[in-house]
C-alpha positions in Angstrom: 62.2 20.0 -22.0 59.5 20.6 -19.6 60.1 23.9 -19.2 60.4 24.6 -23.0 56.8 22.9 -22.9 55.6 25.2 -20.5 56.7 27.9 -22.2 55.2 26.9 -25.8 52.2 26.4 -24.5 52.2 30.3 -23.0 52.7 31.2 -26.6 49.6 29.2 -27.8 47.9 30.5 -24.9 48.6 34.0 -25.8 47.5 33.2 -29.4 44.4 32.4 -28.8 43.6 35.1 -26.3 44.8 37.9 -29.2 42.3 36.3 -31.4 39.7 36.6 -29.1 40.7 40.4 -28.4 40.5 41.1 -32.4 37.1 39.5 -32.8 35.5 42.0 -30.2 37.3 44.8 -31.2 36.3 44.4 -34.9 32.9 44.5 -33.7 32.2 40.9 -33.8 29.5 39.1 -31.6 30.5 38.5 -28.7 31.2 34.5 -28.0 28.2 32.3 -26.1 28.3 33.2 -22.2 30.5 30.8 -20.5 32.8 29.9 -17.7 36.4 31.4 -17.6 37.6 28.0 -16.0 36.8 26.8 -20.3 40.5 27.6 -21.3 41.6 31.4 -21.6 38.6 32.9 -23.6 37.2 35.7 -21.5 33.5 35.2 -20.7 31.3 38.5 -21.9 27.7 39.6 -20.6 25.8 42.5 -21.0 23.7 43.1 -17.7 26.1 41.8 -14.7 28.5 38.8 -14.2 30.5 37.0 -11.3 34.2 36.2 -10.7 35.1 33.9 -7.6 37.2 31.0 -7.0 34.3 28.2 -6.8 31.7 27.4 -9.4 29.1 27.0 -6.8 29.6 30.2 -5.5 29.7 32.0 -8.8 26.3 30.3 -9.7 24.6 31.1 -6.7 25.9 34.7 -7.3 24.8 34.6 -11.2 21.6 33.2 -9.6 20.9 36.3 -7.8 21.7 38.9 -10.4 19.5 37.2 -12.9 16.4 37.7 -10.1 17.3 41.6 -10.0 19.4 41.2 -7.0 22.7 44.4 -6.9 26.1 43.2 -6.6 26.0 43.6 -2.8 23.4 40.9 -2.7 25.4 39.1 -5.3 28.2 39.4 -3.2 27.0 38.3 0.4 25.5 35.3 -1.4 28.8 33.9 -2.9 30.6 34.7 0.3 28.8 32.8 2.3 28.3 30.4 -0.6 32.8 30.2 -0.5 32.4 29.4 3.5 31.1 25.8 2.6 32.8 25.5 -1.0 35.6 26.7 -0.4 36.3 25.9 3.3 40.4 26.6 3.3 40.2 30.1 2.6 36.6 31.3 3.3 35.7 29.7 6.2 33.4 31.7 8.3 35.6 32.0 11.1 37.7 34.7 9.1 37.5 38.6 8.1 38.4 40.5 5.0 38.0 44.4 3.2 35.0 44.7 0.8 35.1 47.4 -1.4 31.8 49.0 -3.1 31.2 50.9 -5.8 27.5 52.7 -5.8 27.2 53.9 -9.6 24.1 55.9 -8.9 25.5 57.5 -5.7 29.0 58.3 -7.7 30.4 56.7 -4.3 32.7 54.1 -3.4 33.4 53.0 0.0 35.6 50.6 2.0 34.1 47.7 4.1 36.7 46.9 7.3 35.5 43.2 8.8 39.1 42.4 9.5 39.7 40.4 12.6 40.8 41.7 15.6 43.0 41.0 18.2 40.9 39.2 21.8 41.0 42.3 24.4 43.5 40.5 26.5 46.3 40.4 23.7 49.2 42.3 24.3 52.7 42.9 22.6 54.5 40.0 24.1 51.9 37.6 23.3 53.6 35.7 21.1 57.2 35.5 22.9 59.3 33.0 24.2 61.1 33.5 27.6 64.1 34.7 26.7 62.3 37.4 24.4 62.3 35.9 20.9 59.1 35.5 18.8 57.5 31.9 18.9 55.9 31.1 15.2 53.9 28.2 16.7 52.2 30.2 19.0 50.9 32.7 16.4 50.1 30.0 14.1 48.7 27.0 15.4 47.6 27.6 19.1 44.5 29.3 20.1 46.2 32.0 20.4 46.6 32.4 17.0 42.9 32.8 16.8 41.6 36.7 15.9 37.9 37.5 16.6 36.4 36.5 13.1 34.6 39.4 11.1 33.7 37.8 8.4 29.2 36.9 9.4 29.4 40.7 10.6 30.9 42.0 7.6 29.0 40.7 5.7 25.3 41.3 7.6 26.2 44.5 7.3 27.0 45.2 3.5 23.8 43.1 2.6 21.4 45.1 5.6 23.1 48.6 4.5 23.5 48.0 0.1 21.7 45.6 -0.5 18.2 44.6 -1.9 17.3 40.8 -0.8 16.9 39.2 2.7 19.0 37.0 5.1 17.1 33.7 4.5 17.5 34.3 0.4 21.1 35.2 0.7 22.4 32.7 2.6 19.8 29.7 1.2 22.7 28.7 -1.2 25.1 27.9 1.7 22.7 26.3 3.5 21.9 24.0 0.9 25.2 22.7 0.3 26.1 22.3 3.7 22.8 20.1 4.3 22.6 18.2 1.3 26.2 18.2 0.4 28.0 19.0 -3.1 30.8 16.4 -4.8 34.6 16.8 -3.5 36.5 18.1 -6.2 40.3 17.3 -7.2 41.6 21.0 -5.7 39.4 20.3 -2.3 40.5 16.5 -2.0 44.3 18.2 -2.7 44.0 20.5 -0.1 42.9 18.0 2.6 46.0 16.0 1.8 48.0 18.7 2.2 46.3 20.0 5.8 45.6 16.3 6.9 49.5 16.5 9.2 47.5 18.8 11.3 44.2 19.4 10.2 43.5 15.2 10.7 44.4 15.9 14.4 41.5 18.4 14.9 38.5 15.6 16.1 35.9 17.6 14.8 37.5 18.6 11.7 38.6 15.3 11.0 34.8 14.4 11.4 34.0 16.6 8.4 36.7 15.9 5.7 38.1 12.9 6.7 37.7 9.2 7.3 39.0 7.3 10.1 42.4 6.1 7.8 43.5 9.8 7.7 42.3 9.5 3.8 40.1 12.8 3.1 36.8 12.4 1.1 37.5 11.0 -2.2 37.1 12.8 -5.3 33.3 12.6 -6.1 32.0 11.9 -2.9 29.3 13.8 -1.5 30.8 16.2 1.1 28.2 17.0 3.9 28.7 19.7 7.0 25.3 19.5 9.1 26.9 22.0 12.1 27.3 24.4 9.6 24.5 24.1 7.9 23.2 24.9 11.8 25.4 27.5 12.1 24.2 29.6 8.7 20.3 28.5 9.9 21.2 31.2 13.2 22.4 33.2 11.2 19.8 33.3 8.5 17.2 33.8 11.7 18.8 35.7 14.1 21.6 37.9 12.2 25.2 38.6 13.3 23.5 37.7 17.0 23.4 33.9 15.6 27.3 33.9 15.5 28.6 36.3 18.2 26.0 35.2 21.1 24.1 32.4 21.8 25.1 28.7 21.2 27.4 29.5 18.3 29.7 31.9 20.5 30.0 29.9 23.6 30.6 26.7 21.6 33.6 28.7 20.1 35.2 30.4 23.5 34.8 26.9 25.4 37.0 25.2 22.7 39.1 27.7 22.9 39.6 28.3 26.4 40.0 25.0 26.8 43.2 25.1 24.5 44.4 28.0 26.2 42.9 30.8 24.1 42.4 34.0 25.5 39.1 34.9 23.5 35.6 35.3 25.5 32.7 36.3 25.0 32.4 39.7 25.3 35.4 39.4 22.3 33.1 37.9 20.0 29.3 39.8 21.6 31.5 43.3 21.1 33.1 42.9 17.2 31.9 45.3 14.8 32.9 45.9 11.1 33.8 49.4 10.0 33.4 51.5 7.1 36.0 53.7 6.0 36.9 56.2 3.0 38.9 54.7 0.4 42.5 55.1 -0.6 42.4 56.3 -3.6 44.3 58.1 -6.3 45.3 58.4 -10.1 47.2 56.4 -12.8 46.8 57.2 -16.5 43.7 58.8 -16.3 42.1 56.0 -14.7 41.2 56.5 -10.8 42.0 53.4 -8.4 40.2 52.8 -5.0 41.1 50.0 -2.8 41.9 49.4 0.8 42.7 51.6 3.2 44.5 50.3 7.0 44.7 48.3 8.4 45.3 46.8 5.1 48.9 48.0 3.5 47.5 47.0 -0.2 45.9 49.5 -1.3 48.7 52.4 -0.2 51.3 50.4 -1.7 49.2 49.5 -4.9 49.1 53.2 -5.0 52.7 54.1 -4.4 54.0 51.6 -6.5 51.5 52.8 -9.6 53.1 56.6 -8.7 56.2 55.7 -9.0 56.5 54.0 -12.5 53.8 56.8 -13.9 56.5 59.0 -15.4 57.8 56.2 -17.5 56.2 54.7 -20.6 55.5 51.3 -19.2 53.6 50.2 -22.1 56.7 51.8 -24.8 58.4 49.4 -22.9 56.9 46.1 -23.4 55.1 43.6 -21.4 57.5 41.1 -20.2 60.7 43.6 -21.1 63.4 43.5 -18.3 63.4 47.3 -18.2 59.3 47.2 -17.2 60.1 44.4 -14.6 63.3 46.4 -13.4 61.3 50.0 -13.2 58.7 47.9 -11.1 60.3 45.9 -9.2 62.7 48.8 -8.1 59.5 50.5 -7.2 58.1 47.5 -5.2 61.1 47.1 -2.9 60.6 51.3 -1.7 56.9 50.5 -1.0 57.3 46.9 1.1 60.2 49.0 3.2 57.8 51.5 3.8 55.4 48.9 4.7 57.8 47.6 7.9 57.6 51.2 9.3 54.6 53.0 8.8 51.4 50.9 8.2 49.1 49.6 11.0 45.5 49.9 12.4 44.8 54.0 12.1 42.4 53.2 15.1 45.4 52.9 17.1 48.1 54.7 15.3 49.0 57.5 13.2 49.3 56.2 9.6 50.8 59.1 7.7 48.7 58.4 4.0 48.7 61.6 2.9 52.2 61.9 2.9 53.1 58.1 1.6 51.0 59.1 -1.4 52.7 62.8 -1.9 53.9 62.9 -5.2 57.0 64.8 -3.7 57.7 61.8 -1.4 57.3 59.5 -4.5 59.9 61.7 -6.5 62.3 61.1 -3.4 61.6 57.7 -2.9 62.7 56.7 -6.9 65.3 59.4 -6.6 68.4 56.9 -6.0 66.6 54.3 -9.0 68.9 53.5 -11.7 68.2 51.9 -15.0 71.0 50.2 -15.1 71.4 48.2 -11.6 69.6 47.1 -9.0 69.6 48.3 -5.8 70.2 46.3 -3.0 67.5 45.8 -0.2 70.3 46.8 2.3 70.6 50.5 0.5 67.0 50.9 1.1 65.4 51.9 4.2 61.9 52.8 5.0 61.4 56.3 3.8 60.5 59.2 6.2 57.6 60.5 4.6 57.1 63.2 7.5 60.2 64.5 7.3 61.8 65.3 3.4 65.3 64.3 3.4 49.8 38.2 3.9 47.7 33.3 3.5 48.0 32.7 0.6 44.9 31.2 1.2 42.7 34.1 1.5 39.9 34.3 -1.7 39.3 37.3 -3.8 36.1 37.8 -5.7 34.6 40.2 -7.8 30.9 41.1 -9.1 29.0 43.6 -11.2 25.5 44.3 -12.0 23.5 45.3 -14.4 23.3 49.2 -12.8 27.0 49.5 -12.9 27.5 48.9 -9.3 30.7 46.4 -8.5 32.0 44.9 -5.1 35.9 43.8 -5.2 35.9 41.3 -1.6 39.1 39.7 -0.3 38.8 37.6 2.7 41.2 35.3 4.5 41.7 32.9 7.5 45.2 33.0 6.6 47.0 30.0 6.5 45.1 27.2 4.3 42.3 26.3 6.7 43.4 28.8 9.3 44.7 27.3 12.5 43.5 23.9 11.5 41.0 23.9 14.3 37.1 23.7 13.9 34.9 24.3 17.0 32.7 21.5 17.7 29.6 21.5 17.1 29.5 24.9 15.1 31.6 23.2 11.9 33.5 26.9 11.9 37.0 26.8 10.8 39.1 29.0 12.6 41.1 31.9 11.6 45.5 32.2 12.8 45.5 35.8 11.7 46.9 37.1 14.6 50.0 35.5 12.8 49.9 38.8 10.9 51.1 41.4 13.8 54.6 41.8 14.3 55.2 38.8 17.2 58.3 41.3 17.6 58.7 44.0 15.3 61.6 44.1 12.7 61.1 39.7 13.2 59.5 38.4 9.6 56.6 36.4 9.7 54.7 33.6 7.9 55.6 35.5 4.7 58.9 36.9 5.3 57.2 40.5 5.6 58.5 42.8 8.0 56.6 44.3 10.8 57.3 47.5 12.8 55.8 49.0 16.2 52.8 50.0 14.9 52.0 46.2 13.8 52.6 45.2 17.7 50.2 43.2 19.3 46.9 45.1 21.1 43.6 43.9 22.8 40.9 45.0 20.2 43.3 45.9 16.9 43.2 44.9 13.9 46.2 43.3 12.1 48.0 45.0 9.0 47.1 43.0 6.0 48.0 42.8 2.1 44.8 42.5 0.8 43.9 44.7 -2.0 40.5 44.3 -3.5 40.3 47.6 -5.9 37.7 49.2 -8.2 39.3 51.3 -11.3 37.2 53.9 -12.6 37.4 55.3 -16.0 37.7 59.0 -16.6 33.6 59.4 -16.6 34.0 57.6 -13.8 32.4 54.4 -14.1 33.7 51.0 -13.6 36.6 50.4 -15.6 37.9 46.9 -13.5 37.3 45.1 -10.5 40.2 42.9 -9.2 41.9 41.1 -6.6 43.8 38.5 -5.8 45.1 35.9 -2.7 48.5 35.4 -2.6 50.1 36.3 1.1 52.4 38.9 0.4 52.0 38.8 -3.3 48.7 40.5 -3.2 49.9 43.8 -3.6 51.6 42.9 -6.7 49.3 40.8 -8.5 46.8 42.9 -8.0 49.5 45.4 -9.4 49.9 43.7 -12.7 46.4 43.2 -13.8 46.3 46.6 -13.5 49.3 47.2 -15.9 48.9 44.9 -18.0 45.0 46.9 -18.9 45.9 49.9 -18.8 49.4 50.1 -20.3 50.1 47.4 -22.4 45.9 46.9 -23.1 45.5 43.5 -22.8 42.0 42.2 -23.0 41.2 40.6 -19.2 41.8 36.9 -20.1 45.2 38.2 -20.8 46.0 40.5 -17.8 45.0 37.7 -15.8 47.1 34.9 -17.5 50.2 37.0 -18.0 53.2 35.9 -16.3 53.6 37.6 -12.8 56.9 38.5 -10.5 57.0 39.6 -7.3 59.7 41.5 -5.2 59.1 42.3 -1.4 62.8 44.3 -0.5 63.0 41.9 2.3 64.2 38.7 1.3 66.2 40.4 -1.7 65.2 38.5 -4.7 62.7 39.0 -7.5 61.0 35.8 -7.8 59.0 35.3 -10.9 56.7 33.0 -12.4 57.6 30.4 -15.6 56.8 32.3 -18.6 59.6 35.0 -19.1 62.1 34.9 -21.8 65.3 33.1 -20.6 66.9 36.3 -22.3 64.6 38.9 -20.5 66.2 37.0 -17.4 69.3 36.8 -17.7 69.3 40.7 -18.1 67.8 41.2 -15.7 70.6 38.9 -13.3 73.1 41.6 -15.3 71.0 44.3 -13.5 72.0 43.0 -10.2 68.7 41.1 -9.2 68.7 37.5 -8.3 66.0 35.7 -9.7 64.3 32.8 -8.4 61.8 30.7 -10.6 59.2 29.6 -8.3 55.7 28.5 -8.2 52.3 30.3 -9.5 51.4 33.1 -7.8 47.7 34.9 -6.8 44.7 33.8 -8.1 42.7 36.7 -9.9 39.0 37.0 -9.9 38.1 39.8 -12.2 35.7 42.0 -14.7 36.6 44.6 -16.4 33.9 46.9 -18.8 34.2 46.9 -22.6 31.9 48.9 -24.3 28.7 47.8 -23.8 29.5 44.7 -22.3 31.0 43.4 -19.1 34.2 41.0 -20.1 35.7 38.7 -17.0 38.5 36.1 -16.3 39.0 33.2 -13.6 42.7 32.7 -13.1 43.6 29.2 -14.4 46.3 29.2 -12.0 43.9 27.3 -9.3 41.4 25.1 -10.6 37.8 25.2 -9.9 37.3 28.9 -10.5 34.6 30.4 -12.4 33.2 33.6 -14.1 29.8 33.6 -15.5 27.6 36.5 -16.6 23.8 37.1 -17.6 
């Protein structure tokens, strides 16, 4: 019964997004401005607009757009906005890929502020004695700890694209660590979930807990003074205010004294980089996203390539010959993902040749519409030779110019390593969870890693997150999306993307539609509560075993419509918001 509920309410849900979708393309007014959290009406604006997963961060983004502020200023504001909002995914003590769109410059470019590994790391960090990987040491020691990009990252979009000051961008933060801001529901929810090891932490527990264990109740006024000190350095002083000084030695000292292997000349040294895009065509459209050390935006590419030749959109949304085509195409790109993808500072990444149409062609060459094939019949391809935490955040802004930023960051694991350093109220980040421990051993997510994933003072660890701009044929901004979701990045991200472009679904739609999800490695195609019992039970005929699980991602995105920008928070995770000006 519950699950017929489920599904009737999809069909209302559906409803009433199609009768939004006809009213604007009959030319009717637009509706009133307002948040996407208001049930499954896309928000519209005609100058710019915000997408993120907290309401205070999308108003103190909105809040800088309507003062004249560009989306990088926009940006760097809600970011540093999510660190105190949102403190289980954007936490300062993290890093994450930013990419920008400059509509008068006709350029977009990557942002890398990914974390990287402490300078004494090395490829048997993470091993037991007798040589097998140990997941608590990559998880929850101080080990597990990368050397956070996220202050640098951002400092330097804001100093090098943007228009407004330190003081103005990060006022908002400020503000709500000082003077607080009411715990909501999905914040109380989290806590209780973290509390098992989070509650341990003294100074964490400090902050979101009382002395019973209970975390903040709903309502209460949540306050973080040491990080409203913390965002005051940094305000002042710049990156300097977090990687020197009394920040930085508050940070190593916790962390030596927990065995880390971080020091200061970790944290004094970090810089972000900025890289070309990965980019490429679908249907006319352009995509850029990440390039490595993340694996999204090659695989978002590979996996669009591969379904190209077919009529995705003659097929249906939802049909099971679209969800086998892609799904087929998905397992070739994750087992090239265990082989070839890894920090190009370091290694040889062969793009170019993952992205060869030719290579493509021989990857689907085996794909048969009428079975599935199994993960153990596919191997990583040899494209030389023919023959991610789910709590991470994704948000995405536009201005009135027709500049965008897509930004994905992460500390992994909801609230990272569940470890604050006193005195600085930083959460801190367990992405080195994301190197392969020991390659061909899964990790957190079940995704496979290879050798050039291994452990290394001063790399960066492969990541799935995919923030990506879509440019029309003129080239101007077509959609900016993204999503969290661990592993499921790449695919989410995938499917908004579809769902616009081929089956041309208004954005409330793309971002509510059912979503599925195969990896090659486990070898099932898990898939969200919303697809026709029939639909499935082809698909089970195909050969795929399907497992109904929970929601997955949670979509922040904007996409142009005529004259007007158009936007959607997923209503998978409560709390989000979009609002435009």
């Amino acid at each position: 019964m519950n699950q017929l509920r489920r599904r009737g309410h999809w069909l209302s849900v559906r409803l009433v997004f199609l009768a939004a979708a006809v009213a604007v393309s009959a030319g009717a007014e637009p509706p009133p401005i307002i948040s996407g959290a208001a049930r499954f009406h896309p928000v519209f604006a005609p100058n710019g607009m915000a997408a993120t997963q907290e309401r205070h961060a999308t108003e103190a983004a909105l809040q800088v757009l309507e003062e004249g502020g560009n989306a990088v200023d926009a940006a760097v504001t809600a970011a540093f906005t999510l660190s105190v909002t949102l403190p289980r995914a954007g936490a300062l003590g993290g890093g994450g890929f930013m990419v920008v769109h400059l509509a008068e410059e006709d350029r977009t470019i990557a942002i890398d502020y990914r974390e990287t590994a402490p300078a004494a790391a090395h490829r048997d960090l993470f091993l037991r004695e007798d040589g097998t990987a140990d997941p608590a040491k990559s998880r929850f020691s101080a080990l597990a700890v990368g050397v956070p990009g996220n202050v640098a990252g951002l400092l330097h979009a804001l100093e090098s694209y943007g228009t407004i000051d330190r003081g103005r961008a990060l006022a908002p933060a400020i503000t709500l660590a000082e003077e607080g801001f009411p715990v909501s529901k999905d914040l109380f929810d989290s806590l209780v979930i973290a509390a098992p090891r989070l509650f341990r932490d003294p100074a964490a527990r400090e902050v979101f807990y009382t002395r019973f264990a209970a975390p903040r109740a709903i309502g209460e006024t949540l306050r973080q003074p040491d990080l409203a000190e913390t965002l005051r350095r940094i305000a002042d002083e710049g990156a300097a205010g977090y990687y020197t000084g009394p920040v930085a030695e508050k940070t190593i000292d916790f962390l030596r004294e927990r065995g880390g292997i971080m020091t200061l000349e970790d944290l004094a040294e970090y810089r972000p980089v900025e890289r070309p895009t990965v980019s490429g065509t679908y249907r006319g459209h352009t995509i850029h996203s990440m390039p490595p050390p993340s694996s999204g935006g090659v695989h978002l590419l590979q996996i669009l390539k591969m379904i190209e030749p077919e009529d995705i959109g003659g097929m249906g949304f939802g049909s099971a010959r679209s969800i086998h085509l892609m799904a087929e195409a998905m397992k070739r790109a994750y087992a090239d993902r265990s082989v070839h993808l890894g920090d190009t500072d370091f290694v040889d990444v062969p793009l170019s040749e993952l992205l060869d149409p030719d290579y493509l062609a021989r990857c689907m060459a085996d794909f048969s519409p009428r079975a599935a094939t199994p993960a153990d019949e596919i191997s990583p391809g040899n494209p030389l030779h023919p023959a991610e935490g789910d709590n991470t955040t994704h948000f995405s802004i536009v201005d009135a110019q027709g500049n965008a930023v897509s930004n994905t960051y992460s500390i992994n694991f909801s609230y990272g390593a569940q470890m604050m350093a006193p005195g600085t109220g930083v959460l801190l980040n367990n992405t080195m969870d994301d190197f392969s421990a020991k390659p061909g051993t899964p990790n957190a997510y079940g995704l496979i890693g290879g050798e050039k994933n291994a452990v290394e003072g001063g790399k960066r660890m492969l990541s799935s997150m995919t923030p990506s701009i879509v440019l029309d044929s003129e080239g101007a901004v077509f959609l900016v999306t993204g999503s969290p979701g661990g592993s499921r990045i790449i695919t989410t991200t995938l499917q908004v993307i579809v769902n616009t472009v081929d089956h041309g679904m208004n954005i409330a739609e793309a971002t509510a539609a059912p979503r599925f999800h195969h990896q090659w490695l486990p070898d099932y195609l898990r898939v969200e509560n919303g697809f026709s019992p029939d639909t499935l039970e082809i698909l089970r005929g195909l050969g795929h075993e399907i497992r109904e699980m929970d929601a997955m991602g949670s979509t922040q995105s904007i996409q142009s419509s005529g004259n007007w920008w158009t936007g959607a928070s997923d209503p998978r995770r409560p709390d989000a918001a979009t609002l435009g000006h």
